[in-house]
N, C-alpha and C positions, 0 to 999 in steps of 0.2 A: 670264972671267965667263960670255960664252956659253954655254961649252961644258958649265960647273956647272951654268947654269940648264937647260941640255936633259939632264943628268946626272940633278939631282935631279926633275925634269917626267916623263922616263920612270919611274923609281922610283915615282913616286907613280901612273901609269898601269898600269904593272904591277900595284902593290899594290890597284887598285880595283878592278882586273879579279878578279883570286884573292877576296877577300873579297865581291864582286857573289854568284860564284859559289860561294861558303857560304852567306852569308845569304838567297839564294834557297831554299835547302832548307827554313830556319824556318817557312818559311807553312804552314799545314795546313789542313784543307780546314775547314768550321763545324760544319754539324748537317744531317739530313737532314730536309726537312718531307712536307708532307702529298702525295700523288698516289689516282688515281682511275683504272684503264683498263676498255675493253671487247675481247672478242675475239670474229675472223671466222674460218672456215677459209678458208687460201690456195689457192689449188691451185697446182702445182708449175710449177717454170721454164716457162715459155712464151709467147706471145704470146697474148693474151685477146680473147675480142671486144669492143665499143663496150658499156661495162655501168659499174656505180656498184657500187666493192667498195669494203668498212669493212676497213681493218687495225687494229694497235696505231701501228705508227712508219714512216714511208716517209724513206728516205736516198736523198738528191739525188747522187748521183757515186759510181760504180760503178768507183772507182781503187781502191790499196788501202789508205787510211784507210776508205774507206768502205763495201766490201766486208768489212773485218776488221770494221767497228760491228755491221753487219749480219749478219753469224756469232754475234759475241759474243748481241747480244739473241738472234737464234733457237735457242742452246746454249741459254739459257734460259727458252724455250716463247714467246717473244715474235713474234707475228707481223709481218714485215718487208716492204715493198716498195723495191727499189732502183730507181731511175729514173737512166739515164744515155742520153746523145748518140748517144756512139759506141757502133760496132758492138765486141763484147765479142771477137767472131774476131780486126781489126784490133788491138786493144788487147795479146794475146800474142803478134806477131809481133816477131821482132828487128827487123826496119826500122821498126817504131813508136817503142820506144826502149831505145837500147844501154845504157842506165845499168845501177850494180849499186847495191844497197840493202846497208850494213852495218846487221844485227839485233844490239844488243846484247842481253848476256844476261837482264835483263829483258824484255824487250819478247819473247824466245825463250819467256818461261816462258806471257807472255798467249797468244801463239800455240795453246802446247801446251796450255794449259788448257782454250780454243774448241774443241780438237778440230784443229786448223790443222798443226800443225808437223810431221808424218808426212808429209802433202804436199809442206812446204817445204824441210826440213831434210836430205832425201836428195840434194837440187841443192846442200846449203849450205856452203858451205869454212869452217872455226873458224878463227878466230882466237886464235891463244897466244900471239906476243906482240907487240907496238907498240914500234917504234922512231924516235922522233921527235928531226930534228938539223935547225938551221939553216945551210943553203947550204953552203961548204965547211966550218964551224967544227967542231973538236976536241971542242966538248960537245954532250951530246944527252940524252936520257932514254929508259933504255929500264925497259918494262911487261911482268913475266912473269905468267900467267894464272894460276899456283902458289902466286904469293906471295897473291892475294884470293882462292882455293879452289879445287876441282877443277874447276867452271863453264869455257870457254872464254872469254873477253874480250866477244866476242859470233860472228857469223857473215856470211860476203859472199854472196851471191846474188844470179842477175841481177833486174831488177825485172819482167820477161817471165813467168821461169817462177813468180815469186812471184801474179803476175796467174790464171796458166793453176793452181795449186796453188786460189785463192780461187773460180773459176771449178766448175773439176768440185768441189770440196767440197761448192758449193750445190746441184749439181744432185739432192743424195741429200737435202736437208732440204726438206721439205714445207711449213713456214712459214717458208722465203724465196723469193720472186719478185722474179725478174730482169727489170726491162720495158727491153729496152733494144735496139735503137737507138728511143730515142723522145724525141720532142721535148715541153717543158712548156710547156703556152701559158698558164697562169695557176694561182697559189697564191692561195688565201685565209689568212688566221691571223682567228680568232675567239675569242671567249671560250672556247666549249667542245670548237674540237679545228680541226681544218684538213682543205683541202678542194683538193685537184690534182688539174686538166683538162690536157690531155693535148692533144695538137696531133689526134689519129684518134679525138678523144671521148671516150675514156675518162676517167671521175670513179674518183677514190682519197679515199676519207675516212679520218680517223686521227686520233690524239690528238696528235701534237707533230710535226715536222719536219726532218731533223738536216741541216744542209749540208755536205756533205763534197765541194765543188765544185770545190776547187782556189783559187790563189791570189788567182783574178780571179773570184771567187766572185758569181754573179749572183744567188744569195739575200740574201748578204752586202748588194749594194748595194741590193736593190729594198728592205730593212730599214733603208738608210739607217745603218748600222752604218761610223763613219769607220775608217782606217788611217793609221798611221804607217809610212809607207815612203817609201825610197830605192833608187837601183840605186849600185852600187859599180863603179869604173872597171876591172872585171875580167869576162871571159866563162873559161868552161869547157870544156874539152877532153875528151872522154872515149868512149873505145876498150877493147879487148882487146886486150893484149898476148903474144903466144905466146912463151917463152923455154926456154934450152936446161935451165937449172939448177933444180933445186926453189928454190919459196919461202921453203920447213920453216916454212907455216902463219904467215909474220910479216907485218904490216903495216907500211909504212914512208910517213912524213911528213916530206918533207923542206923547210923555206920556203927560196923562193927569192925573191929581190927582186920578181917581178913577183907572186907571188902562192903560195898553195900547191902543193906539188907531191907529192898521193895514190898511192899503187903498194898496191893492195889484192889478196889471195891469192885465188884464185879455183881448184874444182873442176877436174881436168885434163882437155882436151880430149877430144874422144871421137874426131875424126879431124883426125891432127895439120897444123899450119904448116908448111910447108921442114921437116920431120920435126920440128920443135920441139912435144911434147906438154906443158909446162907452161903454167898460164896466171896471169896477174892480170888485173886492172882498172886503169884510165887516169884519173884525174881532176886534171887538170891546170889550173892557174887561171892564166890569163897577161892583162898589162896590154891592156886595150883597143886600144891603138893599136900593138902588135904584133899583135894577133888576123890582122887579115885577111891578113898575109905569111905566119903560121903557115900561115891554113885552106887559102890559094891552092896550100901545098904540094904537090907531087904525094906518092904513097904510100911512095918511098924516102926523098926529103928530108924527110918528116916523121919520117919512122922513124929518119932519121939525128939529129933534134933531140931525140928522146924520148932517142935513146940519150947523148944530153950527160947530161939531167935522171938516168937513171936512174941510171948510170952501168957497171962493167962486171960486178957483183958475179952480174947473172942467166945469165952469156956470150952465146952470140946474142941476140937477140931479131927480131921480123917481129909486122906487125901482123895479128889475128887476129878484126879486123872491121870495119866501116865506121866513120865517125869522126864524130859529135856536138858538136856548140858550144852553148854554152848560156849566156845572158847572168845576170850574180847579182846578186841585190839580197837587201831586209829588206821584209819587213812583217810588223805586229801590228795587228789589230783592237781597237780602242779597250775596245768590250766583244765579249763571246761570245755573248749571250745577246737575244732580242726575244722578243716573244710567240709562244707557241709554237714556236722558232727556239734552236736550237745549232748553235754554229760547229767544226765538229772539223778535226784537221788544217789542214793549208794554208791550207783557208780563214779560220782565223782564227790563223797566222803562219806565217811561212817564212824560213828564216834559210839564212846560209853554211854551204857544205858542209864547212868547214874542219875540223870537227867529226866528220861525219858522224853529223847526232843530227835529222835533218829527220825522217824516217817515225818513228824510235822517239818524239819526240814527241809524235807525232799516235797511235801505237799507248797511250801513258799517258792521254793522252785518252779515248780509247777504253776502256781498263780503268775510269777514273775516274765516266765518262759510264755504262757500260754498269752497274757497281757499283751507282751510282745506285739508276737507272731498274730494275732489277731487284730490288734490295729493295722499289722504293714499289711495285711492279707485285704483288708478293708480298702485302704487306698490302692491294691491292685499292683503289688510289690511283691516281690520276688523274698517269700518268710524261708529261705536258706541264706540270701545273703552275709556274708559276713562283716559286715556293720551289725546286725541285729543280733546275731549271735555272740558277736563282743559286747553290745550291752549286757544283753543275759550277763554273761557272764560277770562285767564287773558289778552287776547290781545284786548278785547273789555271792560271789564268792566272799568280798569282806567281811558280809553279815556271818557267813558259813565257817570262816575263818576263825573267827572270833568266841565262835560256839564250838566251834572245835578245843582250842587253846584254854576257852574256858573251864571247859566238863574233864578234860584232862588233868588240868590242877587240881579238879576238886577232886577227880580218882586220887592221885597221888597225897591230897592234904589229907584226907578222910582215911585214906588205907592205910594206914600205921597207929602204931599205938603210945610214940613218945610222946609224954608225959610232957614238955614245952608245946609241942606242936597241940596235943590234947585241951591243953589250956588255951590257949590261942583261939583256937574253933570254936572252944564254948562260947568264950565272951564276944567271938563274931557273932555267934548265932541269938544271945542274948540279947544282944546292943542291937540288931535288926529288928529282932522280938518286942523291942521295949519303944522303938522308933516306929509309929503308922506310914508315913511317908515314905520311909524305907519297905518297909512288909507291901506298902501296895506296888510301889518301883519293882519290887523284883515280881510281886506277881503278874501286873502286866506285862514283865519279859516271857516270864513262863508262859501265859496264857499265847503268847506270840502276837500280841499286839501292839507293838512298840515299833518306831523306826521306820524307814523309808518304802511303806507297806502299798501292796499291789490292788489294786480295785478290789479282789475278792478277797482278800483278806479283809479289806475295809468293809466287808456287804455290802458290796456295789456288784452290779451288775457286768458284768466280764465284756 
């Protein structure tokens, strides 16, 4: 009887999960209402003196949600000011951070629409096809990039050169200014527009404010805007792997009891490992309470554990860069939106990487947010109004919701190792495997081309 009741309990997990993640697509965004702006000329990348300058829209975090807002509005005559901490030199260095960003294929197209992806895309490795198996099991699911069109799946890139690509792009557009490393000692939000002081004096005046601050988002909280989050009893591993054999362009997801285990294709080295010029990416998700025997490993015994995970199909492999931990959790912002105040990216959620669907995300944001405010900015509207930034919000947060809810079940189905639940996933992942229709449905979710999609996700012209 047990074993029925946890038989028929995962089936019904499984099936919530699948259908969460259709009916999320349904929501579509409302109507667009009224806005009003005014414009200043910028003057170009620099450090300014102690002065009081009017923009259109100043974005708080200079990563790359927020750097990509900030492209999009200025492809569109929009005058931008970015304001970030850190120093923008530090922020492209590989000892900043080793991560790699998978671009799926929509999120490629916003890129390319802003002008972006000429930058990006010559570092970027395609992906053609996904092959997803759990642990040792005989079923898997594999995703060819042919069967949903000529598109590649999406693209890996590190998130360095993705930074150093957003970086020199601005420095050629004349209505974005980069202030940065600089500190904000105070926001106002007002009726008719907002007003940022700057820790060396500097006043920035503007009509709206967008935070793209990251997860621990300090506009977020000074807006008193709550969160639903948790952390999960897993941290994250993540490295360059150098190996002897091509990838031939596959990504592979393999769950392992403690957690997922990522091996993503990456561009080939430029000067090789132990002579080994291929490379991937490391994103390894292991139980908390193994972490610290893993991290304490020296550089061979870790490399000996990767090569359990991977297993022998790359033939050598050596590690091919310093090695990253990173603790995972969930948050979602209650809502997105305060006076004068949008939440893009991270800062208004962040989800498991199990997916890898965190930046593309926060890049549909961006199309949807930018869409916006570009048309109202067009008819000569006031892009802070709060009609428009309650659209944003309802036309992103369902989709956002849902891919929240979703990636979270699959952490929780995938990360364990009962033997009902174990059965269950394989014959999910079979029965997908075995169905076309199905394999091409969820690739086009993956690719992010599904659902109530923004101009530039569609390759249209923003």
């Amino acid at each position: 009887m047990r074993l029925q009741f946890a038989y028929n309990l995962t089936i019904e997990i499984f099936l919530s999960i699948f259908w969460a993640g259709c009916l999320g697509r349904l929501f579509g965004r409302i109507c667009r209402m009224d806005i009003h702006s005014a414009s200043r000329n910028l003057s170009s990348m620099s450090k300014v003196n102690p002065q009081t300058q009017t923009v259109e829209a100043v974005v708080v975090g200079a990563g790359m949600a927020g750097m990509t807002l900030a492209h999009a509005l200025a492809s569109a005559g929009i005058e931008v000011a970015v304001i970030d901490r850190a120093d923008p030199g530090m922020l492209q260095t590989a000892s900043h951070d080793g991560r790699t960003t998978a671009i799926a294929a929509g999120s490629a197209r916003v890129l390319r629409g802003i002008g972006l992806w000429d930058g990006i895309g010559v570092h970027a490795c395609p992906i053609e096809t996904i092959r997803v198996s759990d642990n040792d099991s005989l079923m898997f699911l594999h995703f060819d990039h042919r069967e949903a069109g000529d598109d590649p799946l999406g693209h890996i890139i590190e998130n360095r050169l993705i930074r150093q690509a957003l970086y020199h792009r601005a420095e050629s557009r004349t209505n974005l200014q980069l202030i940065a490393p600089s500190e904000i000692a105070e926001i106002e939000r007002g009726e008719s527009g907002i007003t940022v002081r700057l820790e060396n004096s500097e006043v920035l005046r503007a009509r709206v404010v967008f935070a793209c601050d990251g997860r621990n988002s300090a506009l977020r909280k000074a807006a008193g805007i709550p969160v639903t989050e948790w952390r999960y009893d897993q941290s994250s591993f993540v490295c360059a792997l150098a190996h002897e054999r091509s990838h031939q362009n596959i990504a592979h997801e393999r769950f392992l009891p403690g957690g997922p285990f990522a091996l993503l294709p990456m561009t080939d080295l430029a000067e090789p490992v132990n002579g080994l010029r291929h490379q991937s990416s490391v994103v390894w998700s292991e139980s908390n309470d193994l972490v610290p025997a893993i991290r304490d490993m020296d550089d061979a015994g870790f490399t000996e554990a990767l090569g359990r995970c991977v297993g022998g199909f790359l033939g050598q492999i050596a590690l091919a860069s310093p090695r990253w931990v990173h603790p995972l959790g969930l948050s979602h912002a209650i809502r997105y939106t305060d006076q004068r105040l949008a939440l893009v990216g991270d800062a208004a959620h962040a989800i498991h990487p199990i997916a890898g669907q965190g930046l593309n995300m926060g890049i549909r944001d961006v199309a949807a947010l930018a869409e916006l405010v570009v048309d109202a900015r067009r008819l000569g509207r006031d892009i802070g109004d709060p009609d428009i930034l309650s659209d944003y919000e309802r036309w992103r947060r369902a989709d956002n919701m849902m891919l929240t809810v979703t990636t979270d079940g699959l952490t929780r189905l995938f990360s364990n190792d009962l033997a009902p639940v174990r059965a269950v996933r394989d014959l999910g992942l079979a029965a997908v495997n075995a169905a076309p229709p199905l394999r091409k449905f969820f690739m086009r979710h993956a690719m992010g081309v599904v659902g109530d999609l923004p101009r530039l996700v569609r390759g249209e012209a923003l």
